[in-house]
Each structure stands twice: as C-alpha cells, then as structure tokens.
N, C-alpha and C positions, 0 to 999 in steps of 0.2 A: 386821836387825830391821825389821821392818814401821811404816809412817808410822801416825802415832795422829790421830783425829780428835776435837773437842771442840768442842759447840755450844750455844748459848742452849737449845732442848729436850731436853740433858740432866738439865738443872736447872727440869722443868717451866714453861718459861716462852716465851709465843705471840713466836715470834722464828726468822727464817732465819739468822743468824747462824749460821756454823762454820767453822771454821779446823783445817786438817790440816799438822801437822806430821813432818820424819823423825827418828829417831833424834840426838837432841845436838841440837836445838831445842825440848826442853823448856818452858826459860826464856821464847823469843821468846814461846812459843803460851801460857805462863799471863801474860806482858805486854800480849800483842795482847789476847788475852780477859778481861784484868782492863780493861784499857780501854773496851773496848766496853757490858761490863757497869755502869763508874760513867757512862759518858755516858747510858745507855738502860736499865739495870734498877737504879734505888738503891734501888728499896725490896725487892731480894731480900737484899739483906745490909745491913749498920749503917758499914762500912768497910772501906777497900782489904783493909787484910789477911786479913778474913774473904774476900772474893771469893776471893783469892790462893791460901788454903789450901782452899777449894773446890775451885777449878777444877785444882790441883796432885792432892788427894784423887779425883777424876775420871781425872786422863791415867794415876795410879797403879794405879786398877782396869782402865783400857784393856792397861797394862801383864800385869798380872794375868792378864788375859782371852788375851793372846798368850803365855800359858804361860811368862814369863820369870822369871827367880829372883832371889827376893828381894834379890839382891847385884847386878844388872842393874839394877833396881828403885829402889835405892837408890845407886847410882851415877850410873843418870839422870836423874833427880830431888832429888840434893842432900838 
C-alpha cells in the first residue's frame, strides 16, 4: 500500500503544512494534523472532532483514489 499524504491545502486553506503517512499510521497523521490544525486554523472547524472527522474523511478519499477496497478502507481507518 502506498504512503497517503494530507495537508492544510486540501482543505483550502493558505498553509505548507503536510504530513505523509505509510500504511497502519493512519491515526498518527489525523493526530499530527488535528494538532496542527487547533493550534493554526480554529476557525476552519468549531471543534477537535470536527477536524478529526475531516481530515480522517480526506486520507479515506486518498485511500479511494489508490483503488483500495472498501474492506482496506475500512480496516485502516477504524
């Protein structure tokens, strides 16, 4: 399985911010980048969880986009 990348301008927002993760570091990379996101963008979301299910909602279309099945998908993302 190929490493997923996930950044502040996928979520339109003026930020170099990105973090690439491999396969079964899921969790770390929507941690790291929920972090990043309450210290430097609060006013894209109202609270952590919303970030959280964001940026999970994002690595899961990354997922998508490497043609992986829905049972892949859903196994590495919990």
């Amino acid at each position: 399985m190929a490493a997923k990348t996930v950044g502040c301008s996928d979520f339109n927002q003026d930020c170099n911010f990105r973090i690439t993760a491999d396969a079964g570091q899921e969790d770390m990379m929507v941690d790291m980048a929920t972090a990043h996101a309450l210290k430097h963008h609060r006013d894209f979301a109202p609270d952590e969880q919303t970030f959280r299910d964001a940026i999970r909602s994002q690595i899961k279309d990354l997922m998508g986009q490497a043609h992986m099945t829905e049972l892949e998908i859903v196994e590495a993302t919990g």
